[in-house]
C-alpha positions as CSV (number, residue, x, y, z in Angstrom):
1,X,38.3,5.1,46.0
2,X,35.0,7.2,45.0
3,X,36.8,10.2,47.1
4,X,40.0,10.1,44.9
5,X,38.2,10.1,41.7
6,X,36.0,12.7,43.2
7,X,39.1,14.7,44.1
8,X,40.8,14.2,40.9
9,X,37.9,15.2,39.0
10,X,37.4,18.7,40.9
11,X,41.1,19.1,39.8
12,X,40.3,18.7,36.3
13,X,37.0,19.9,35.9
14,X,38.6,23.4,38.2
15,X,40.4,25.2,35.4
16,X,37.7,24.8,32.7
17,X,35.0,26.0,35.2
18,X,37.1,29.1,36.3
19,X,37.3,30.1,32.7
20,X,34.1,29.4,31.6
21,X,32.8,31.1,35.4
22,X,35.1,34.1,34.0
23,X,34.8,34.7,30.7
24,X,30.8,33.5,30.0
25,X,28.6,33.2,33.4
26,X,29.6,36.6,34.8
27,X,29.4,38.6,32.1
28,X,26.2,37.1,31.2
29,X,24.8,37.8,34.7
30,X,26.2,41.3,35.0
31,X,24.5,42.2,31.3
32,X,21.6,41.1,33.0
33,X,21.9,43.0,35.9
34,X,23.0,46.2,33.7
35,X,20.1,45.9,31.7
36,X,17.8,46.4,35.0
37,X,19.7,50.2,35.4
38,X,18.9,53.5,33.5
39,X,20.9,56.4,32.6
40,X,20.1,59.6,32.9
41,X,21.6,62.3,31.1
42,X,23.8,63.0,33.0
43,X,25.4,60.1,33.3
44,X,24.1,58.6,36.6
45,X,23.1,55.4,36.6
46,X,19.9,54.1,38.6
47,X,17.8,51.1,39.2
48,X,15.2,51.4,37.1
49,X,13.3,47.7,37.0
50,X,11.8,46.5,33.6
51,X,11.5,49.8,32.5
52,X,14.4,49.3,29.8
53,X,12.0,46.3,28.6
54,X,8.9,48.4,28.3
55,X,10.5,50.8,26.9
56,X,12.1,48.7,23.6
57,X,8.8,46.5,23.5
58,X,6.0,49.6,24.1
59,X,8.0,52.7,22.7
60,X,7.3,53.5,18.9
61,X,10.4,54.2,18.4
62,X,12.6,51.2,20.3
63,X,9.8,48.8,19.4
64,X,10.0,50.1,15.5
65,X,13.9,49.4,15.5
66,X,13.2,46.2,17.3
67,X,10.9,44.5,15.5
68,X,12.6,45.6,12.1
69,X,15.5,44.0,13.4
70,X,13.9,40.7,14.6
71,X,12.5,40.4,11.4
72,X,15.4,40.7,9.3
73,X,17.0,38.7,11.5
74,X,14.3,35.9,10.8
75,X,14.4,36.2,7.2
76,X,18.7,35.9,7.5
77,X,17.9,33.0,9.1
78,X,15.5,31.2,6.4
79,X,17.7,31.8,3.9
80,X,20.7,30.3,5.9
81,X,18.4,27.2,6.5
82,X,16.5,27.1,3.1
83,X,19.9,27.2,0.7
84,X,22.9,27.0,3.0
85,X,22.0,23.5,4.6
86,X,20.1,22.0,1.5
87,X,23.1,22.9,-0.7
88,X,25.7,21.8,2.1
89,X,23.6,18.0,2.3
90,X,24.0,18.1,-1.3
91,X,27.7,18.5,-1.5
92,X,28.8,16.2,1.5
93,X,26.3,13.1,0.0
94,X,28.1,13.8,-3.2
95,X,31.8,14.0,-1.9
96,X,30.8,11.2,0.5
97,X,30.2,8.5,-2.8
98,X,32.5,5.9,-3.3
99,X,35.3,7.0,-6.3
100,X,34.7,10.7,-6.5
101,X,37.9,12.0,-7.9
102,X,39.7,15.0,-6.1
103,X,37.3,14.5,-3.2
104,X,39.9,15.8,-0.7
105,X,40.7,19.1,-2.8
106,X,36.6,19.9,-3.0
107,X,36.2,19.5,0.5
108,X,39.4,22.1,0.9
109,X,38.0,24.5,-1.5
110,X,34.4,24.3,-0.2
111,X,36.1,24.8,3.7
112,X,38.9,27.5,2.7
113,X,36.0,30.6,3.0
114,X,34.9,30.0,6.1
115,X,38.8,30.8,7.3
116,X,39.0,34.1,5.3
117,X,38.3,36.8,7.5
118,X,34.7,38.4,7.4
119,X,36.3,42.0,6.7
120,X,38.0,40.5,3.6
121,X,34.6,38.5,2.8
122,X,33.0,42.0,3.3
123,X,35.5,44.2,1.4
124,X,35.6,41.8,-1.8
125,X,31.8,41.1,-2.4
126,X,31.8,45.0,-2.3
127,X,33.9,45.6,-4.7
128,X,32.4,41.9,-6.9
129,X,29.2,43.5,-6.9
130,X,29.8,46.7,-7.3
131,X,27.6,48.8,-10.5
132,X,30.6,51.2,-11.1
133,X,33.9,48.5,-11.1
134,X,32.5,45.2,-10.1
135,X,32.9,42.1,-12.5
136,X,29.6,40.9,-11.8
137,X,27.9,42.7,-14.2
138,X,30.1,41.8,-17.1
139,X,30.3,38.3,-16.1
140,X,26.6,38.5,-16.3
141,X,26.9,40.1,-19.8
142,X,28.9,37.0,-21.1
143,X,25.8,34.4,-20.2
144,X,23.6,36.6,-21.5
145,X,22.2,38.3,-18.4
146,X,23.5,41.8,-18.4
147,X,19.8,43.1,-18.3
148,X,19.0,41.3,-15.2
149,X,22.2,43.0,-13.5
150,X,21.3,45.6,-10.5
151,X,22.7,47.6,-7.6
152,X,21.7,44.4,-5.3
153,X,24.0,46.2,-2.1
154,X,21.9,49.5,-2.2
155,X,18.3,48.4,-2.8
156,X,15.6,48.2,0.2
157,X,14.5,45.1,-1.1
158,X,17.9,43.3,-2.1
159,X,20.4,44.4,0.4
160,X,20.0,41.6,3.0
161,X,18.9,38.5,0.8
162,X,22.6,39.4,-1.1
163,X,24.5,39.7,2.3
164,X,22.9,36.7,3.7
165,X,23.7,34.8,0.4
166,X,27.4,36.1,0.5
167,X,27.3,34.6,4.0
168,X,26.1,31.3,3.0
169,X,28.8,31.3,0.5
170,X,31.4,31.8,3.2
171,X,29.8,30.0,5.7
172,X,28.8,26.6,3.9
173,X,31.8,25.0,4.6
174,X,30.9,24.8,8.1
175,X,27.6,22.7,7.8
176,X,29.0,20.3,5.2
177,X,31.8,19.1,7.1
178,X,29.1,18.2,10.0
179,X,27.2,16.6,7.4
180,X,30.2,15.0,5.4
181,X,31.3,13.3,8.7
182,X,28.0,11.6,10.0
183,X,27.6,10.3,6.4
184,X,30.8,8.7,6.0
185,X,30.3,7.3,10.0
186,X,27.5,5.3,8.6
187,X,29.0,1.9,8.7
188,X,29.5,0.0,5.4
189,X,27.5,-3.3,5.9
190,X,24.5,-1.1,6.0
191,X,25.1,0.2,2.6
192,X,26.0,-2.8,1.1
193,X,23.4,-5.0,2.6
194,X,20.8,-2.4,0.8
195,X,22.5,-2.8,-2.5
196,X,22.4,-6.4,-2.4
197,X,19.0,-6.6,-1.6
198,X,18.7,-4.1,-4.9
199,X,18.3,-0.9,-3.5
200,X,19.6,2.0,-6.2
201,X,21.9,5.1,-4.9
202,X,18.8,7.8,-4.4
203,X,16.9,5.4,-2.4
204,X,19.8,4.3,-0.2
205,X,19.8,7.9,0.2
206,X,16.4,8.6,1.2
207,X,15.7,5.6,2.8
208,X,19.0,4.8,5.2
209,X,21.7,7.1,5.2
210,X,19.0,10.5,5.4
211,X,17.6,8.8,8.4
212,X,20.8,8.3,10.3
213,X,22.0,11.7,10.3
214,X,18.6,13.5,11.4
215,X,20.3,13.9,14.2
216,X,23.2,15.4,12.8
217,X,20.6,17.9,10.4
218,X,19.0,19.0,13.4
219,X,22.5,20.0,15.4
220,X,23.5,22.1,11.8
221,X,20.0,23.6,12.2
222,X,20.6,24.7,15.6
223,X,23.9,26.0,15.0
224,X,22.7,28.1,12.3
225,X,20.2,29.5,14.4
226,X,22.6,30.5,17.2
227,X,25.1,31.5,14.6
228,X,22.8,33.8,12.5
229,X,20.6,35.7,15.3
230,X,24.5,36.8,16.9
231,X,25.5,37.8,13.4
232,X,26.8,41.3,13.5
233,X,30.0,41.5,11.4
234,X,29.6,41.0,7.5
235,X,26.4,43.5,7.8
236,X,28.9,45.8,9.6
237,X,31.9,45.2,7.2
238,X,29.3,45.8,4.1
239,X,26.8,48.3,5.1
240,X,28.6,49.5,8.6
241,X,26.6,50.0,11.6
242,X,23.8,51.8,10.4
243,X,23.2,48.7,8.2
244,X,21.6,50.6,5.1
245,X,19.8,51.8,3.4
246,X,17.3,52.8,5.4
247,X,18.1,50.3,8.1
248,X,16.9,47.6,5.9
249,X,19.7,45.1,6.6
250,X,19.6,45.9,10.0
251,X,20.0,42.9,12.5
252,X,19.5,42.6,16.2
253,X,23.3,42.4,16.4
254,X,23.9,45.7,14.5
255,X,21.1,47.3,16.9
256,X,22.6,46.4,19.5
257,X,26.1,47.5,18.4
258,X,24.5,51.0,17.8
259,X,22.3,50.8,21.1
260,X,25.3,50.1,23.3
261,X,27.9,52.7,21.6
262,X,26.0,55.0,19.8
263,X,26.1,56.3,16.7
264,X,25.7,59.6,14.5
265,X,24.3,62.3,16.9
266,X,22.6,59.5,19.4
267,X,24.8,58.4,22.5
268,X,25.2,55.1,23.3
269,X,23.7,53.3,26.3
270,X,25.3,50.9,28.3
271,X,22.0,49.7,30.4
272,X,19.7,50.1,27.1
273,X,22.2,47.9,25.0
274,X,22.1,45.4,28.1
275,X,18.4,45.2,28.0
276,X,18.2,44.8,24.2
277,X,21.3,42.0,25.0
278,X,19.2,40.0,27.2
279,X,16.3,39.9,24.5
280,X,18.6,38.6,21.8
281,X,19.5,36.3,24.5
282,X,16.3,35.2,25.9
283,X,15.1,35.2,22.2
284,X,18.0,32.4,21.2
285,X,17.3,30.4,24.7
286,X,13.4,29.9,23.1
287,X,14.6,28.9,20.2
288,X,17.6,26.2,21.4
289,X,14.6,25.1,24.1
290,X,11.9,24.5,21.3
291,X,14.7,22.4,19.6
292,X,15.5,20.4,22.5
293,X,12.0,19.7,24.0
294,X,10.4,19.5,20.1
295,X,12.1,18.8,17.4
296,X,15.4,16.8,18.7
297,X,13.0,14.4,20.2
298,X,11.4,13.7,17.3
299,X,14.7,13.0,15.5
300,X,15.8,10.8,17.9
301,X,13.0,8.9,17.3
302,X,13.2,8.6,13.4
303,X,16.7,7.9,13.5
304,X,16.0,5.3,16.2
């Protein structure tokens, strides 16, 4: 009996492996493998070690590019986990209340960016927030804020707080539904046996239904993580690959996009885009183990 269901779970289990063997595993261990090659200029390709490594963590100009973009990239990701994630607990512990009218249409609203495509996304903010015929500014007249109005897509210091912002806009959707589902899992005696016993709305909040979804928090978390340090396409659908001005929106994704297929006068680099692939890779492994071995630990045991 334990051989047929052994049998019959190698059949099953046969066509999702081949995929996943295809499509995920092998690439992943042939980018390594590329990033261990060099090539010359003419075109030949030869083993070359962790030189491709030294070279984008020890050259001043790879380790420049690098660490610009690895900090951008960190700063895209606090504000994805500082006012995307807040804002989508908010929402899905309001929609998830007893007697909120229209619930169903928020939630569809909320969701309906997240399906647009990023190019569109891109392409409208553009022209929203553009000084010479965006609305934004005379929206911001009508409130009263006309003054505080500015060129937010081509300053240094503005550029990727507004594309990371436009992101959460489109993105929120995304986190809130997670969040939206484990509340309304909670079971109802729970609830109900902290009302009887007095408890108001904001501390059945804080004190049981928070609690049971920690777990669900630190998934969203995760995600976002994952999701924002392989983020490459609304920076390249608002700034393009050169992620202006001055590089200064310029994530490890668009570096790598530029890296691997060139750009302007520099040729791209097949084996140098694999090496800076397998740091953005190693980089999100650290980060999904610290999760596991740290902090989803510690959830387990709050919400335990």
């Amino acid at each position: 009996m334990k051989q047929k269901a052994s049998w019959h779970a190698a059949v099953f289990l046969a066509p999702a492996l081949i995929v996943y063997t295809a499509f995920s595993a092998w690439p992943l261990l042939a980018t390594l493998r590329l990033g261990l090659y060099a090539t010359g200029d003419t075109g030949h390709v030869t083993f070359a070690g962790l030189g491709n490594f030294r070279k984008l963590l020890f050259d001043e100009h790879w380790w420049g590019a690098f660490r610009n973009a690895m900090v951008n990239n960190i700063e895209f990701f606090a504000i994805h986990t500082l006012v995307q994630n807040p804002v989508a607990l908010l929402l899905a512990a309001l929609l998830s209340l007893r007697g909120v009218r229209g619930a169903a249409a928020y939630r569809t609203v909320l969701f309906l960016p997240t399906l647009l495509s990023v190019v569109i996304i891109g392409f409208a903010w553009q022209l929203i927030l553009s000084p010479l015929w965006g609305v934004s500014e005379k929206l911001m007249s009508f409130v009263g804020l006309g003054d505080h109005f500015a060129p937010w897509l081509g300053q240094e210091e503005s550029v990727l707080p507004t594309i990371a912002l436009i992101s959460v806009w489109q993105f929120v959707g995304v986190p809130l539904m997670l969040i939206y589902a484990a509340l309304i899992a909670i079971p109802e005696e729970v609830v109900e046996a902290a009302q009887v016993e007095g408890a108001g709305p904001w501390r059945i909040f804080w004190r049981i239904r928070l609690p049971l979804i920690l777990p669900t928090l630190g998934l969203v978390n995760i995600l976002t993580f994952v999701g924002n340090f392989n983020a490459f396409d609304l920076v390249y659908a608002v700034k393009g690959a050169l992620a202006g001005p001055n590089f200064a929106s310029d994530l490890l994704g668009t570096l790598f996009y530029r890296t691997f297929f060139g750009y302007q006068s520099e040729v791209g680099s097949a084996t140098m885009g694999a090496a800076l692939a397998t740091l953005m890779f190693l980089v999100i492994l650290a980060g999904v183990g610290l999760y596991f071995l740290v902090i989803q630990r510690r959830l387990q045991r709050v919400a335990g």
